[in-house]
N, CA, C and O atoms as CSV, one atom per row, in Angstrom:
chain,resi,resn,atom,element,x,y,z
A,1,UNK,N,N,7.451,-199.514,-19.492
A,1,UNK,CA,C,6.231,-200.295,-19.382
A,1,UNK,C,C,5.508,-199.900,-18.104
A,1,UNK,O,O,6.150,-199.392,-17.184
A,2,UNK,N,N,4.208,-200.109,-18.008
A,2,UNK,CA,C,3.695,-199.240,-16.917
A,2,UNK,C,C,3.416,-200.443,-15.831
A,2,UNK,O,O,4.221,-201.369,-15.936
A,3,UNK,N,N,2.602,-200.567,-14.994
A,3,UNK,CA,C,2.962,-201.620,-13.498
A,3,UNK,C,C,2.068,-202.454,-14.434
A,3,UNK,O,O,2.547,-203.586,-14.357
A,4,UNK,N,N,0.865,-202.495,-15.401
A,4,UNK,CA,C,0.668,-203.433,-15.806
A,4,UNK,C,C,1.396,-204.699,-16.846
A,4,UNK,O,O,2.388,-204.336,-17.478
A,5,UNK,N,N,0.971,-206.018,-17.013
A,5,UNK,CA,C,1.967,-206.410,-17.774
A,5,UNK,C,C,1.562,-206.451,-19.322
A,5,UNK,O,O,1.532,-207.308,-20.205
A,6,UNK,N,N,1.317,-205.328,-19.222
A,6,UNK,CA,C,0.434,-205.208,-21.269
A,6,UNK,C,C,2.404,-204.268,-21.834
A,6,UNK,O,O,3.130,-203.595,-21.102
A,7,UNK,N,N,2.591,-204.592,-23.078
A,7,UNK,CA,C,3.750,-203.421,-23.281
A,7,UNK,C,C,3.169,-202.273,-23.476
A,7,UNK,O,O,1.959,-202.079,-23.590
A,8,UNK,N,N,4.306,-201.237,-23.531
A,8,UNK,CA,C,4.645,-199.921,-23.616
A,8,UNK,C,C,2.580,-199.523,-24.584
A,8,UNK,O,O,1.453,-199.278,-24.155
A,9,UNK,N,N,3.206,-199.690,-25.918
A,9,UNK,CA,C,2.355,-199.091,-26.934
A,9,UNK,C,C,0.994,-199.349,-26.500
A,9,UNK,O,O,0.096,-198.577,-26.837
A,10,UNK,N,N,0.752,-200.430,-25.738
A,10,UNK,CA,C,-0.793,-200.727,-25.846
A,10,UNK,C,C,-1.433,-199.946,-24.467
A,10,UNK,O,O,-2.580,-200.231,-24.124
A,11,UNK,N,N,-0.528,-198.810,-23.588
A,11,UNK,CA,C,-1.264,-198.071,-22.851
A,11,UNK,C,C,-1.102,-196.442,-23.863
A,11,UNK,O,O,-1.666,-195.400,-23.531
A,12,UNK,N,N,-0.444,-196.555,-24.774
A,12,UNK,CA,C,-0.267,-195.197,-25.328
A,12,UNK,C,C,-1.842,-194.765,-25.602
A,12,UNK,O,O,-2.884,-195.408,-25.735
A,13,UNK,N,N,-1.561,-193.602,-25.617
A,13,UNK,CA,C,-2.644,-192.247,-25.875
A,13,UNK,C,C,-3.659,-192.698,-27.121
A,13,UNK,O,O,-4.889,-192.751,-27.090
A,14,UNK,N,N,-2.575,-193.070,-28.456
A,14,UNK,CA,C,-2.783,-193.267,-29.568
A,14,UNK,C,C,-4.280,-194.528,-30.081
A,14,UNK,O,O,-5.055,-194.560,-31.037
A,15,UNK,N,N,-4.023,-195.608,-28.552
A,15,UNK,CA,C,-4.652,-196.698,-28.989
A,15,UNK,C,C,-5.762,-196.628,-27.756
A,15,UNK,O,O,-6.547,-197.526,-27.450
A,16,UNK,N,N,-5.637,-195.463,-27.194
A,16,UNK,CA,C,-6.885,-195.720,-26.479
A,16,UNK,C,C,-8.509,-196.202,-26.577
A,16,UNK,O,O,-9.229,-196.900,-25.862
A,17,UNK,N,N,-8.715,-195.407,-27.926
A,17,UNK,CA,C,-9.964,-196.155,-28.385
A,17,UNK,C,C,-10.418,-197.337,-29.135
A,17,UNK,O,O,-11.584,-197.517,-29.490
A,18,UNK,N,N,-9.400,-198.156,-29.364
A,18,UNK,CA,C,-9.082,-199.397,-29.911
A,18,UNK,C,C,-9.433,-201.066,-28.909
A,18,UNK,O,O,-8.743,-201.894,-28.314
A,19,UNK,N,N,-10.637,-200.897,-29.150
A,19,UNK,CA,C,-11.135,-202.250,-28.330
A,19,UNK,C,C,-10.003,-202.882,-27.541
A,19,UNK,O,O,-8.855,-202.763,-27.967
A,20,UNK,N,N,-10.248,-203.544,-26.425
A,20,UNK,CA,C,-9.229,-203.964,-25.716
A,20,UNK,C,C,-8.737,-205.755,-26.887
A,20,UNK,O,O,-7.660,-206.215,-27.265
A,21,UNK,N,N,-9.821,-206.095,-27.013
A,21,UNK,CA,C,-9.636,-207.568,-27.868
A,21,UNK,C,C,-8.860,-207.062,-29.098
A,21,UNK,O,O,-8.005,-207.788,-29.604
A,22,UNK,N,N,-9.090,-206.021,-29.524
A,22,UNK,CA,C,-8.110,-206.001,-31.346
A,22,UNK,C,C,-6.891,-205.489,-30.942
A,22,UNK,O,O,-6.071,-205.447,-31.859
A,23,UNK,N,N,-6.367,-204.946,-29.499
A,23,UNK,CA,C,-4.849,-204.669,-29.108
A,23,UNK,C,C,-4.477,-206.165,-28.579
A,23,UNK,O,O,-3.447,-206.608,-29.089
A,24,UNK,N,N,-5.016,-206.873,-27.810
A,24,UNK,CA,C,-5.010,-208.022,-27.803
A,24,UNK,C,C,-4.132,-209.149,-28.727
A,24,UNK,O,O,-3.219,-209.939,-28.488
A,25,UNK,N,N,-4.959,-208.758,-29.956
A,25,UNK,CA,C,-4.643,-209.754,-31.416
A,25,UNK,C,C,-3.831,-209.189,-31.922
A,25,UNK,O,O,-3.351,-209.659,-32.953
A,26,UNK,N,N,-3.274,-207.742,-31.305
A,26,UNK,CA,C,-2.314,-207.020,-32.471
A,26,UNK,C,C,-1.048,-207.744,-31.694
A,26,UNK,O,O,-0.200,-208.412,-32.286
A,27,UNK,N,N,-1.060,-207.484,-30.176
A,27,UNK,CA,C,-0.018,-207.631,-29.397
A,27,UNK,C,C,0.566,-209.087,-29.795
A,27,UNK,O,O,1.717,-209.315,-30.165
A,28,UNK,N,N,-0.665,-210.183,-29.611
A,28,UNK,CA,C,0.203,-211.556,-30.217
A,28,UNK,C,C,0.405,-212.156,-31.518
A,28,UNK,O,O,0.852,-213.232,-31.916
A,29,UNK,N,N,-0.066,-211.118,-32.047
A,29,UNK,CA,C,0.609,-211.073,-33.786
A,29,UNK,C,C,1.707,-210.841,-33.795
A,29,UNK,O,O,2.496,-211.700,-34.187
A,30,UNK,N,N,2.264,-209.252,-33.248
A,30,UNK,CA,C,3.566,-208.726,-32.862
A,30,UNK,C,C,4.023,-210.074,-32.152
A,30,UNK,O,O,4.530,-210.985,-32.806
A,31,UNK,N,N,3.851,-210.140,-31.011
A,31,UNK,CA,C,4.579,-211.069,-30.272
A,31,UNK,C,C,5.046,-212.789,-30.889
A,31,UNK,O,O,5.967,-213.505,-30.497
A,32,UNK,N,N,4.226,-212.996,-31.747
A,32,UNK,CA,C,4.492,-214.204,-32.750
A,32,UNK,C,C,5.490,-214.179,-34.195
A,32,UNK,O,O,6.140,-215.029,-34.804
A,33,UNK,N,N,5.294,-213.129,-34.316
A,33,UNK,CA,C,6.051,-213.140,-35.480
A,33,UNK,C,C,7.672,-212.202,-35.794
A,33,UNK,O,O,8.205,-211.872,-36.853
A,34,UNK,N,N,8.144,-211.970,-34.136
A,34,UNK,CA,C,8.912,-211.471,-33.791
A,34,UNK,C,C,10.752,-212.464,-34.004
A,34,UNK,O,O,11.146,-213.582,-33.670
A,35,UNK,N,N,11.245,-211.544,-34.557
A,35,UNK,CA,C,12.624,-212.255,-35.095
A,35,UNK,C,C,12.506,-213.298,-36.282
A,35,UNK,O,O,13.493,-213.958,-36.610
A,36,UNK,N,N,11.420,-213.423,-36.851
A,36,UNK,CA,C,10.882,-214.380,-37.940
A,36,UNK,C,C,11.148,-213.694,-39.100
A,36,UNK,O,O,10.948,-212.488,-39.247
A,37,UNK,N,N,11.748,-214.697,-40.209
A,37,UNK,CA,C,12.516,-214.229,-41.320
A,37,UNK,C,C,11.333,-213.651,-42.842
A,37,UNK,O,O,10.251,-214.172,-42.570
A,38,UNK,N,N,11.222,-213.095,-43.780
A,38,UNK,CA,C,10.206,-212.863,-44.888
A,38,UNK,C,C,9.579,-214.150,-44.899
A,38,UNK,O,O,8.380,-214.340,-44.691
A,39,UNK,N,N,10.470,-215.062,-45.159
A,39,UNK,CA,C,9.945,-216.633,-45.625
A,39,UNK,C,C,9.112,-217.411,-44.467
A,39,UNK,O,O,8.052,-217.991,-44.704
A,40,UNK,N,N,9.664,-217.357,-43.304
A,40,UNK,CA,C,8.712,-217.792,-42.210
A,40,UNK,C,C,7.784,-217.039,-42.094
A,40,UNK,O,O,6.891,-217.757,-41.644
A,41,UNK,N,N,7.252,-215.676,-42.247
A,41,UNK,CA,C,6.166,-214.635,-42.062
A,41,UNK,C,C,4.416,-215.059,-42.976
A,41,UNK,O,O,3.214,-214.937,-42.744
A,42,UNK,N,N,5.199,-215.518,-43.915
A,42,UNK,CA,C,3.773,-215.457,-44.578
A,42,UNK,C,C,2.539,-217.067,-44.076
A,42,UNK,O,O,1.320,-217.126,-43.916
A,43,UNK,N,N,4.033,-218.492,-43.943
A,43,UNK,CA,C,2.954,-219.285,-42.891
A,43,UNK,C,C,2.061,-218.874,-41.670
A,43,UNK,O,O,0.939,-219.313,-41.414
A,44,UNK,N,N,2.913,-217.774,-40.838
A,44,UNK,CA,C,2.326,-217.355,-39.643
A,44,UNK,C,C,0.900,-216.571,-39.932
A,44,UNK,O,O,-0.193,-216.923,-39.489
A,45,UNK,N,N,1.212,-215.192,-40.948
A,45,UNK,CA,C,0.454,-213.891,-40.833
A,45,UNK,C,C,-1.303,-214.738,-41.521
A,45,UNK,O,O,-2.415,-214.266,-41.285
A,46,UNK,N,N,-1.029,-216.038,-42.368
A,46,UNK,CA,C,-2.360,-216.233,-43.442
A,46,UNK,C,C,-3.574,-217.024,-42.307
A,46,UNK,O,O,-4.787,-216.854,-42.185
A,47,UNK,N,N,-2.715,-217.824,-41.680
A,47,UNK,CA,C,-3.470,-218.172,-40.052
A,47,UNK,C,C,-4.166,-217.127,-39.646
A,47,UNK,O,O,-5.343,-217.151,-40.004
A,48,UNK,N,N,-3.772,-216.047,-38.899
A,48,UNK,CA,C,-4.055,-214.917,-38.012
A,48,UNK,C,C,-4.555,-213.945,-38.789
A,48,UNK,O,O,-4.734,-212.868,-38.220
A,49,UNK,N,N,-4.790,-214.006,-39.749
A,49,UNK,CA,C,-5.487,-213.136,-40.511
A,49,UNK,C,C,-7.135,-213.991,-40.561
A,49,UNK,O,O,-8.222,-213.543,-40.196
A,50,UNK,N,N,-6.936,-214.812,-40.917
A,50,UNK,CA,C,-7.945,-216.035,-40.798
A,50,UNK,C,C,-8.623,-216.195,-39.466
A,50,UNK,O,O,-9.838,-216.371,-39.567
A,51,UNK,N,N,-8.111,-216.177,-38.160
A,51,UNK,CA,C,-8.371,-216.075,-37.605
A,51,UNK,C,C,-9.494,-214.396,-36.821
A,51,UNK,O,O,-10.511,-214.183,-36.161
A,52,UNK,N,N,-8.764,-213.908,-37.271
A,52,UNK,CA,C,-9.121,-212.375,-37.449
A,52,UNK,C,C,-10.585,-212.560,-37.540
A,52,UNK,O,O,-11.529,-212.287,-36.798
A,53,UNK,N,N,-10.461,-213.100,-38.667
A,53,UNK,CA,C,-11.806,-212.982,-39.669
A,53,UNK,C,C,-12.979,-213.624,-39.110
A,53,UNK,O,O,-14.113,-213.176,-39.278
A,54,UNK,N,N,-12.656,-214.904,-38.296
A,54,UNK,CA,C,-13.550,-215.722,-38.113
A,54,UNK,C,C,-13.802,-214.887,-36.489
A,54,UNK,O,O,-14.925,-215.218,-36.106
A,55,UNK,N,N,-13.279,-214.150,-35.682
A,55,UNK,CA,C,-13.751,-213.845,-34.830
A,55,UNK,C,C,-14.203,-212.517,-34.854
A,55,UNK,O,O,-14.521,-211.708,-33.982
A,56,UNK,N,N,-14.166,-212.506,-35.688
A,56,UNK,CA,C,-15.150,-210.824,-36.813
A,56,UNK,C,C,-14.163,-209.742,-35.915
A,56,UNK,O,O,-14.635,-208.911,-35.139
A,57,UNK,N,N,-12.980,-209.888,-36.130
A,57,UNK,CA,C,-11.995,-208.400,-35.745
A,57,UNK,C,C,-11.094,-208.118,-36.974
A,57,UNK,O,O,-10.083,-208.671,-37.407
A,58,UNK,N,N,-11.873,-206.995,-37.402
A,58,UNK,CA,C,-11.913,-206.048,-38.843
A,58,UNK,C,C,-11.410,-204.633,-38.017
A,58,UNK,O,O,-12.027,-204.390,-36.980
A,59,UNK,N,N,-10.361,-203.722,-38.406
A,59,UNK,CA,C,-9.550,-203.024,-38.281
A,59,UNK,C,C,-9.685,-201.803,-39.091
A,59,UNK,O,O,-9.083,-201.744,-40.164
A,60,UNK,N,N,-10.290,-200.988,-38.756
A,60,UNK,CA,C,-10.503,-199.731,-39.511
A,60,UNK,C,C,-9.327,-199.043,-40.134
A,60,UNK,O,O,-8.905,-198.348,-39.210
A,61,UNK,N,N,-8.729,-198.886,-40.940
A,61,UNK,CA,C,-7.363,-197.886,-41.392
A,61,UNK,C,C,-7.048,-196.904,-40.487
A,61,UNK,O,O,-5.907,-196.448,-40.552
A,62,UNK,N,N,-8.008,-196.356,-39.426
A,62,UNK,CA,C,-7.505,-195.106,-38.782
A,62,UNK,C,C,-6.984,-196.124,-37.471
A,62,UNK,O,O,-6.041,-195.710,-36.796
A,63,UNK,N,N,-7.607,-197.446,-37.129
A,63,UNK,CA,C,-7.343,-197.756,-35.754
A,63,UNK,C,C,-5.681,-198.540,-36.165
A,63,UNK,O,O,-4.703,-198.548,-35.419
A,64,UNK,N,N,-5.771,-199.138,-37.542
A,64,UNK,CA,C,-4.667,-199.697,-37.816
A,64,UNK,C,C,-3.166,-198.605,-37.882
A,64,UNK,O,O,-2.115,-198.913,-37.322
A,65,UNK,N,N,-3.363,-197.319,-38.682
A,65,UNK,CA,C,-2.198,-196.538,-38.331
A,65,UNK,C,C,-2.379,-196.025,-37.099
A,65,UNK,O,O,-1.508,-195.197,-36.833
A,66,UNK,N,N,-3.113,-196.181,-36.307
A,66,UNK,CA,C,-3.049,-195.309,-34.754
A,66,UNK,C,C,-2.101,-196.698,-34.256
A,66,UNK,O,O,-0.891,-196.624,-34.043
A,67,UNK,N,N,-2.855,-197.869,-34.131
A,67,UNK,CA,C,-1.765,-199.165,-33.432
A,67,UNK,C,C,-0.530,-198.833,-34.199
A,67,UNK,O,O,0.339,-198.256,-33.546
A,68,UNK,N,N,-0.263,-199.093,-35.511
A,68,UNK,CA,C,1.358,-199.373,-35.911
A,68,UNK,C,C,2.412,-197.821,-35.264
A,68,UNK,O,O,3.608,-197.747,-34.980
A,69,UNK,N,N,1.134,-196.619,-35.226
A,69,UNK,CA,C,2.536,-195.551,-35.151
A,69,UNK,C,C,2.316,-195.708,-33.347
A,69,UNK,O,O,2.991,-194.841,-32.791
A,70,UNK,N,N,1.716,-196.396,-32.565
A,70,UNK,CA,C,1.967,-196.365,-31.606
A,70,UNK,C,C,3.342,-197.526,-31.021
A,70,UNK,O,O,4.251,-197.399,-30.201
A,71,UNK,N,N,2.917,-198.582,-31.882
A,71,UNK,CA,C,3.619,-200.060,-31.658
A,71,UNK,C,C,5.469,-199.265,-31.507
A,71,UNK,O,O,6.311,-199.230,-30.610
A,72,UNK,N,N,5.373,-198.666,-33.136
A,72,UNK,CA,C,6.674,-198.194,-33.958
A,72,UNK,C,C,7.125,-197.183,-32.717
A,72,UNK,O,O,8.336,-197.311,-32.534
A,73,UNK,N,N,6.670,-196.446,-32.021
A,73,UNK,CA,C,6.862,-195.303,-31.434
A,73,UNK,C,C,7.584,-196.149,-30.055
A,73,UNK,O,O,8.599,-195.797,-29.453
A,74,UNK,N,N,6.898,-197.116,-29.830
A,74,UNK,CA,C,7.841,-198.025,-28.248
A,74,UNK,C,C,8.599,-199.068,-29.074
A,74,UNK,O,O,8.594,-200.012,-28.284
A,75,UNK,N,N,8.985,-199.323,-29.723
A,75,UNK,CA,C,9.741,-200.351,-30.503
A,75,UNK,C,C,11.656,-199.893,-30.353
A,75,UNK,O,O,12.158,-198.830,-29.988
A,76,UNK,N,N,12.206,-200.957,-30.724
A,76,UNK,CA,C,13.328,-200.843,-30.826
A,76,UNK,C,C,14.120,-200.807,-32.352
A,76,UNK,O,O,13.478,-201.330,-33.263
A,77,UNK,N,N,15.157,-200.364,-32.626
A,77,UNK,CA,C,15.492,-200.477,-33.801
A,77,UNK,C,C,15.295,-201.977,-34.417
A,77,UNK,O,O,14.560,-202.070,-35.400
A,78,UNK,N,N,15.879,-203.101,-33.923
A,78,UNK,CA,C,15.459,-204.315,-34.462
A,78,UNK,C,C,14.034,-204.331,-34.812
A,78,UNK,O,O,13.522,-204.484,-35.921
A,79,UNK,N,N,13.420,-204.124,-33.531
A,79,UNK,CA,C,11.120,-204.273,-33.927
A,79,UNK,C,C,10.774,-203.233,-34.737
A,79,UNK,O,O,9.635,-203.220,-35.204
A,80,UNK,N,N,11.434,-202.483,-34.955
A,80,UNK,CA,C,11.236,-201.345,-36.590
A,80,UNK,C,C,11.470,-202.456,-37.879
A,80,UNK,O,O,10.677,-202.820,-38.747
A,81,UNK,N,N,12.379,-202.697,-37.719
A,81,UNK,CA,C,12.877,-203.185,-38.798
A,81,UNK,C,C,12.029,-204.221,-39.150
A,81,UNK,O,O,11.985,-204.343,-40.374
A,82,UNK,N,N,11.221,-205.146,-38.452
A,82,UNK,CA,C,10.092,-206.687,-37.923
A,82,UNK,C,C,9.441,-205.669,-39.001
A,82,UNK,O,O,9.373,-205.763,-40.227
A,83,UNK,N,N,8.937,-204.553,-38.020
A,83,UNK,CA,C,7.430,-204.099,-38.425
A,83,UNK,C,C,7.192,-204.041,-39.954
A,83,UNK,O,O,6.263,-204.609,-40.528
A,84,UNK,N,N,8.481,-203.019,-40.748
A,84,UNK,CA,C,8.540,-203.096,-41.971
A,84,UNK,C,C,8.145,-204.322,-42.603
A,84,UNK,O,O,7.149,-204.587,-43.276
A,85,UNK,N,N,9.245,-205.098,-42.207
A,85,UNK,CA,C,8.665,-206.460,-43.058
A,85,UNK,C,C,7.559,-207.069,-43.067
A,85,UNK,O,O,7.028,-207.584,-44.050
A,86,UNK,N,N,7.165,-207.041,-41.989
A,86,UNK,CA,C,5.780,-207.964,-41.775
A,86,UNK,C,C,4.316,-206.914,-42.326
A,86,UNK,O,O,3.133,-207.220,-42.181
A,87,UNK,N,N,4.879,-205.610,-42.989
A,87,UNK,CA,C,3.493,-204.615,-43.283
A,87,UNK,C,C,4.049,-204.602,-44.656
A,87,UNK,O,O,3.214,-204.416,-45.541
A,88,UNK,N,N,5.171,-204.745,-44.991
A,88,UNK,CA,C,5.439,-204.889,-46.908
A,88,UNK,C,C,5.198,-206.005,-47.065
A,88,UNK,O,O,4.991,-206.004,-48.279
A,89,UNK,N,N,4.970,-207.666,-46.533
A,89,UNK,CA,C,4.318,-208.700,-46.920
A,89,UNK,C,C,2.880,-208.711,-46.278
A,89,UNK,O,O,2.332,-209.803,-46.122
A,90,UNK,N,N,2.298,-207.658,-45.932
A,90,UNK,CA,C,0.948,-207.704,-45.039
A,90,UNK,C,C,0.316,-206.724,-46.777
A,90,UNK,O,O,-0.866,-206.725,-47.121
A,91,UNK,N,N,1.138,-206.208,-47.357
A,91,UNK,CA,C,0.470,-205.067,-48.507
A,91,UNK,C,C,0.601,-205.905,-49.739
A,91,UNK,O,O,-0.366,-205.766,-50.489
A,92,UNK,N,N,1.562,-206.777,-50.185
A,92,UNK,CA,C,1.910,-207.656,-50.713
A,92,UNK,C,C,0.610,-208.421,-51.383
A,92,UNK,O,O,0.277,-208.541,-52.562
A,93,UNK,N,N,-0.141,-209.008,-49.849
A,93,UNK,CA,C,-0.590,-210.080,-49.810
A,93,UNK,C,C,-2.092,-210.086,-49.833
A,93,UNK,O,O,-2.914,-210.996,-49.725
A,94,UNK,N,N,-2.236,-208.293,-50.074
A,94,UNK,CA,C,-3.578,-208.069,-50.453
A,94,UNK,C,C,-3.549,-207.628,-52.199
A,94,UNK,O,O,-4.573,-207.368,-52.831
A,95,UNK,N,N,-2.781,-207.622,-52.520
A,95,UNK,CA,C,-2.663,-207.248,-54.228
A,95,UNK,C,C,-3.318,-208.290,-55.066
A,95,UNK,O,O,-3.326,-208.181,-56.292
């Protein structure tokens, strides 16, 4: 982590051009829904998606795989394993 107190991924290379507010909302998404089981995930993610919305932060596909392969890239085997779940009920839940 660098002397600031943001984590690892959100000074990476990857997310540099990614508004400081939508690393922001990614970080306490991550940070909220961390160690939380399939079944607890979907009360949390329908909020913050909602929220998302109402503060008009819309996520381009290129800024969204630049954040996740940056997130995934400082993560630990356990926060790999989070990420999966919470992006197979994040794909889920747009069908």
């Amino acid at each position: 982590m660098s002397t600031s107190n943001k984590p690892a991924w959100m000074e990476d290379e990857l997310v540099k051009n990614i508004p400081p507010k939508k690393l922001e909302f990614l970080e306490k998404m991550f940070a909220d829904t961390q160690g939380k089981s399939q079944k607890e995930l979907m009360p949390l993610l329908m909020p913050m998606m909602k929220k998302a919305k109402a503060e008009n932060l819309s996520f381009t596909p290129m800024e969204m795989n630049a954040a996740i392969t940056a997130i995934k890239k400082h993560s630990t085997p356990e926060e790999l394993f989070q990420i999966d779940k919470i992006l197979s009920k994040s794909k889920e839940s747009h069908k």
